[in-house]
N, C-alpha and C positions, 0 to 999 in steps of 0.2 A: 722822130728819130728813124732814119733809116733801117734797111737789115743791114746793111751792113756795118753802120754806126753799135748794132746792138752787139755784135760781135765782138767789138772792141772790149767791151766792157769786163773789168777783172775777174776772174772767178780760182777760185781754190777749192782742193779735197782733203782734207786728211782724212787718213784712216789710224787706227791705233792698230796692233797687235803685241800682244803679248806674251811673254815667252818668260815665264816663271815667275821670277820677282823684276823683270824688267819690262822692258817693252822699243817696242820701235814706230815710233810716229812715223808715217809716210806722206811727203807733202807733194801735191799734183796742181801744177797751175802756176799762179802767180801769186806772189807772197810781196803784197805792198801795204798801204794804207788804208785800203776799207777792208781787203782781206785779210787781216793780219790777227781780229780779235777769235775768228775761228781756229788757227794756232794758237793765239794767248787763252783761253777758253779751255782746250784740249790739256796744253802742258800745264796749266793752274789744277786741273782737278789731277792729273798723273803724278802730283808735287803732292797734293794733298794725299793721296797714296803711298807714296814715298816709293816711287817705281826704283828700282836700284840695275844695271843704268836704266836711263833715257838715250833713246839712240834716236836721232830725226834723220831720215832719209830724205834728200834733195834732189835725188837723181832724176825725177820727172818734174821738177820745178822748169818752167820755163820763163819766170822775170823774179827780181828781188829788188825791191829799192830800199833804203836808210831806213824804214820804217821794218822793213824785216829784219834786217840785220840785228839795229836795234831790240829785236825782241829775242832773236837766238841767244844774243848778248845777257840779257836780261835772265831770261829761261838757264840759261848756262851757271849763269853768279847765283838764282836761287838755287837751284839744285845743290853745286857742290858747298853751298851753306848749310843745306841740311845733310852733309855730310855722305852723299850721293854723286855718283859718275853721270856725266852725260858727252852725246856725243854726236859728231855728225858723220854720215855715211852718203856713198856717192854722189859729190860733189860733180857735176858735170863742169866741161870744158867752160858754161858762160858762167858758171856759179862761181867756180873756181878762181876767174879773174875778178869778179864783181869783189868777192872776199882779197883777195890780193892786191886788188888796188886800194882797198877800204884800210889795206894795211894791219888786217884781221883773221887771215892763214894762218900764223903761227899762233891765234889763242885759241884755238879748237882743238881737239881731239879728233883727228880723223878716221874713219875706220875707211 
């Protein structure tokens, strides 16, 4: 592998913080298929807390494919079953249409 083949290669950060009984996930990177179980990882133990909201920031996301979406999806349907808000926060301009052509802007909560 090249250096610059290494580069290519996906990488994510979440960070959590928290702010009372909630919290705001902030996601950096690329949210697809191998990186996607360090978000599901994150939001599984924040559920098991019962963070009240869940807010995930996107605004430094630079790629998302089905298998993210898929999980916001997911992360979304468990939270407000355990009777809990959640929501997404600064959607950038590419996030924005990736969710809008998925045909999935209007089931989020945007702040």
């Amino acid at each position: 592998m090249t250096s610059e083949e290494s580069t290519l290669e996906p990488t994510i950060s979440v960070e959590v913080e928290r702010n009372g009984s909630g919290c705001v996930v902030r996601v950096t990177g690329d949210l697809e298929f191998a990186t996607a179980p360090a978000l599901g990882d994150a939001v599984t133990e924040l559920l098991r807390e019962r963070v009240d909201p869940l807010v995930v920031d996107l605004g430094p996301l630079v790629f998302i494919d089905s298998t993210g979406l898929r999980l916001l999806v997911q992360s979304k349907q468990q939270t407000e079953a355990q009777g809990q808000r959640f929501a997404l926060r600064n959607l950038n301009a590419r996030t924005r249409r990736v969710f809008d052509l998925a045909g999935m802007l209007d089931e989020f909560s945007i702040e």
